[in-house]
N, C-alpha and C positions, 0 to 999 in steps of 0.2 A: 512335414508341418504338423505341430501338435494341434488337432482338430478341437479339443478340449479348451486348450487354451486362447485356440482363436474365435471361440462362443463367447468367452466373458467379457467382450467388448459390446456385443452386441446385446447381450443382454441385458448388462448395465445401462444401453441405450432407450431397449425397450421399457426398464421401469423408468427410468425420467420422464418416458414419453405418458407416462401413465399416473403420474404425480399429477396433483393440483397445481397448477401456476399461482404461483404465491406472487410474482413481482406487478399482476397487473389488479389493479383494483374495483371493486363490484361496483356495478353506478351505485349511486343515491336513491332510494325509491321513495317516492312520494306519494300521501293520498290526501287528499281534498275534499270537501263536499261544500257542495251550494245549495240552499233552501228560496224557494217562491215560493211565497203564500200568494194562491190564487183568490180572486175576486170573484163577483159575480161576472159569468158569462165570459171570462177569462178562457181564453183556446189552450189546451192542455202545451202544444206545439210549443207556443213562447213561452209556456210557464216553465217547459225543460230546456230552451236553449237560454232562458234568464238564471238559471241555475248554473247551468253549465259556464255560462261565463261567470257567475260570483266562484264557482270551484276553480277556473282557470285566475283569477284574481288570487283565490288563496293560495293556489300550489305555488304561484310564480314568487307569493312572500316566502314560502318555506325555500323555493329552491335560494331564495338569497340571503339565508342564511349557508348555505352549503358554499356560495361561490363566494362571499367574502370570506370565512374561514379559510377557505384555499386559495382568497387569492395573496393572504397574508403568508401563508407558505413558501409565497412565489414572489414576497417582498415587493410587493405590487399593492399600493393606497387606492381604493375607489371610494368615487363618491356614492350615495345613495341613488343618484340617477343612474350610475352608471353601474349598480347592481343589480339594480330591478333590471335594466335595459341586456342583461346579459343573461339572466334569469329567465329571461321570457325567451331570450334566443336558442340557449342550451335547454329549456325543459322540453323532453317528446315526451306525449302521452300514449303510452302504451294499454290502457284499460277502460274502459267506460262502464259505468252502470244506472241506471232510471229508475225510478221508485216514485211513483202516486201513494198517498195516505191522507185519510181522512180523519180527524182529530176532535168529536164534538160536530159541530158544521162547519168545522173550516177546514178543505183539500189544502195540501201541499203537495211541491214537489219537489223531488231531493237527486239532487247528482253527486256521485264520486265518480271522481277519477282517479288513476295512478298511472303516474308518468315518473322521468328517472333523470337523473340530472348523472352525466358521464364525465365526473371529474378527469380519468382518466386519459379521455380525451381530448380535455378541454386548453385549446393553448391560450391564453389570455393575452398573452405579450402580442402574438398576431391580432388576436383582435381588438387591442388599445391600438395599435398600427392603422385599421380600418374602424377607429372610432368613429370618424363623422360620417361616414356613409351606413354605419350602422346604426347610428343616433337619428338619422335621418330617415330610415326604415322604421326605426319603432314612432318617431312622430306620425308613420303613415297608420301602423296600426293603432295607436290611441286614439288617434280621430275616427279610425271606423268605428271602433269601441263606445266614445262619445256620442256619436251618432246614434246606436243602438241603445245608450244608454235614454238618451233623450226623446227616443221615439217610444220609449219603455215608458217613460215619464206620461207621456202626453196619452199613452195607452187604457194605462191606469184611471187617470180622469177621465176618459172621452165614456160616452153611453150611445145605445143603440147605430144607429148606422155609421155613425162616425168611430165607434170601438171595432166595428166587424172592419172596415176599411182598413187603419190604422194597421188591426190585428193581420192583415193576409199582407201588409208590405212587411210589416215587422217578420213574419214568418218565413218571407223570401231572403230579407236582408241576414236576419241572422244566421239562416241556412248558409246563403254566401259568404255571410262575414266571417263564419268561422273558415271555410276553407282559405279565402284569401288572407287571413290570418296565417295557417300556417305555410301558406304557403313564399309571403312572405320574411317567415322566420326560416323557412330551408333557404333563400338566398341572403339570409342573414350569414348562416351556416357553412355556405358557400356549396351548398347541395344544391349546385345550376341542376343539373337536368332532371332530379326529380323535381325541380321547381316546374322545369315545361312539362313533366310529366302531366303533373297535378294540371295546370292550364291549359293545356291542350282537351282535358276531358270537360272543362269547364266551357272553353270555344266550342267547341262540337256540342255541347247539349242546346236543343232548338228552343227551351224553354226560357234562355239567357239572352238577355237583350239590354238595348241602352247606355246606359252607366255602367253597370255590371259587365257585359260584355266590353267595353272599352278598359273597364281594367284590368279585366285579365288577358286584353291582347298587351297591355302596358306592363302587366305583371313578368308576361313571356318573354319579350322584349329586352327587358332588366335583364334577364336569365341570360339569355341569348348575347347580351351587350357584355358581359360581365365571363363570357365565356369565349368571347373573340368571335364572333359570330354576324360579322359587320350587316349583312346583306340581311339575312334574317332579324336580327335586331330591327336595321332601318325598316323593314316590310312589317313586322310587328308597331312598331308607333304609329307609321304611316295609317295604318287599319283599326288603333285606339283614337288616329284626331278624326278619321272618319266616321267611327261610330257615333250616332246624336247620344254624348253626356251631357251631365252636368259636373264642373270642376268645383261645383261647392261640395260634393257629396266623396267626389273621388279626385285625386289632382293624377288626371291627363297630361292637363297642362306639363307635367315632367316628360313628355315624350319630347317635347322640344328642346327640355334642357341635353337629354343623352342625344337627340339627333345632331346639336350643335357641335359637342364633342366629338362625333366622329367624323360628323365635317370640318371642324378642325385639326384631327389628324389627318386628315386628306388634305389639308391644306386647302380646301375650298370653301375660303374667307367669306367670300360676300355670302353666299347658303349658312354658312356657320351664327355668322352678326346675324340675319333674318330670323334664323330660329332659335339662339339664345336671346334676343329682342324679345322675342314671343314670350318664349320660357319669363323670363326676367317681369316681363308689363304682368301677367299672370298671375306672380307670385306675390309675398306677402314682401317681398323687397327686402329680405334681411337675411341671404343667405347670399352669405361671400363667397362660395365658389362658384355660384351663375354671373355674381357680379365681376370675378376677376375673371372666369372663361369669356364673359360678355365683351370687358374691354379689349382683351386683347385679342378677338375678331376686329371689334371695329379698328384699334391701330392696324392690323395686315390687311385689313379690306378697304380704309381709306387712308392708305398711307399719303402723303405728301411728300413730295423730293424734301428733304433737309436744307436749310438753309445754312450756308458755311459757317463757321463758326472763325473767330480772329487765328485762332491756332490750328486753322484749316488751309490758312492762308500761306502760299508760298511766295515769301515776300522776295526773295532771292530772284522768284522769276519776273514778280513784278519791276522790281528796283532793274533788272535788266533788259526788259522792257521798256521801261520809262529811256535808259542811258539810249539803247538802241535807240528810239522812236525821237530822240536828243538831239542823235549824231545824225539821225536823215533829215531831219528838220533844217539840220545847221547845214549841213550837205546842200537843199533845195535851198537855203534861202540863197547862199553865196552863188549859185549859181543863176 
């Protein structure tokens, strides 16, 4: 064997391996900043997570310019809802930085981030397929959003004991809000188990309680439900309707809807109608698939025998019947 010539295989193998991968392409990077102009007596704390959310507000416009570009690529029409809604699914933040500055008398505070929008992994067609369960997910985080927005609101005006109150829930909330934020956009993602990951640290910290603790046993749950995980799912909601919430502030109340579901894969109809009933009275009654999971619990849980129908009828047996029931008749009379 020429030894010589049976190296240039190999080492043709080693410089490819040593080339640049030209066929996969670099994410998107993104950078952002959000400004708080503090007030008086303003808690530094909010003044950077009110930042931090106007810079997650701005990365998520810039990433949707990147995903409609591509998703025309992909011969795929979105609407403006449903870029933002995908924007915010795909952007991971990978950098954070904080910055206080004082300007004259007026403190500010300034966040950038940079996160990376990964076209290359991005398959859009799968996730137009899990549109409404994904549209459904970001309605949860807009409302938290809203919430923080409007607590931010009412921060602003409030003065002395009523601003220091305001300010240490607001402090709590938007600590939380942002993790339950991403975390659920990794089940957007379909990153179930870093979802429980993320949740699981959230349940175990003794400082979490109430509402918050009931949605991230709800959050876990999701995770769990969406990864075939029947038993744990079900123990998960069961431990969110347990926990004392409020369903104004977080919807619990969805523990019912996914408990229903899987009572209806179990075929255990009457448990199924009970707890999408729940789900259902709960909600804001405009979401068709509690309503059609809903009905069709109660058809298998109060069925009714069917009543025949004309072309159910076997008239042949009847009409033979009749002749029989004819001939005994005429049988008994004559005799």
């Amino acid at each position: 064997m020429n030894v010589r010539k049976g190296l240039v295989p190999l080492l043709l193998a080693a410089v490819l391996l040593l080339l640049p991968m030209t066929g996969a392409a670099a994410p998107q990077v993104i950078t952002a900043s959000g400004v708080y102009i503090m007030g008086e007596n303003d808690s530094p704390k909010v003044a950077k997570d009110a930042a931090r959310q106007e810079a997650m507000r701005v990365a998520t416009e810039k990433a949707g310019v990147y995903v409609e570009s591509y998703s025309k690529t992909q011969n795929l029409k979105l609407s403006e809802d449903e870029v933002r809604t995908i924007s915010g699914t795909v952007l991971k933040v990978t950098d954070e930085k904080d910055q206080p500055s004082l300007t004259g008398d007026v403190w500010k505070y300034t966040v950038t981030i940079t996160a990376e929008v990964d076209t290359d992994h991005l398959d859009l067609q799968a996730m137009m397929q899990r549109k409404d369960e994904i549209e459904k997910l970001q309605k949860e985080r807009d409302a938290l959003k809203k919430q923080n927005e409007e607590l931010l609101e009412k921060y602003q005006k409030a003065n002395g004991k009523e601003k220091t109150e305001i300010g240490g829930k607001l402090e709590s909330q938007y600590t939380l809000g942002q993790e339950f934020d991403q975390v659920v956009a990794l089940i957007q993602r379909e990153a179930y188990r870093e979802a429980v990951t993320r949740t699981s640290a959230i349940i175990s910290d003794r400082s979490v309680s109430d509402s918050p603790l009931a949605y991230a046993y709800y959050l876990r749950g999701r995770a769990y439900y969406e990864m075939h995980s029947t038993y744990l799912a079900l123990e998960d909601f069961s431990s969110a309707q347990r926990t004392p919430h409020d369903n104004a502030i977080y919807p619990i109340w969805r523990s019912h809807y996914y408990r229903g579901l899987i009572y209806s894969d179990q075929e255990r109809w009457d448990v199924a109608y009970d707890e999408l009933k729940l789900a259902w009275d709960a909600s804001d009654k405009t979401d068709d698939n509690i309503w059609r999971a809903l009905q069709r619990a109660d058809e298998k849980a109060h069925a009714k025998p069917r009543a025949s129908k004309p072309e159910d009828v076997d008239w042949g047996k009847v009409l033979g019947d009749i002749i029989i029931g004819s001939i005994q008749g005429g049988h008994h009379h004559r005799q």
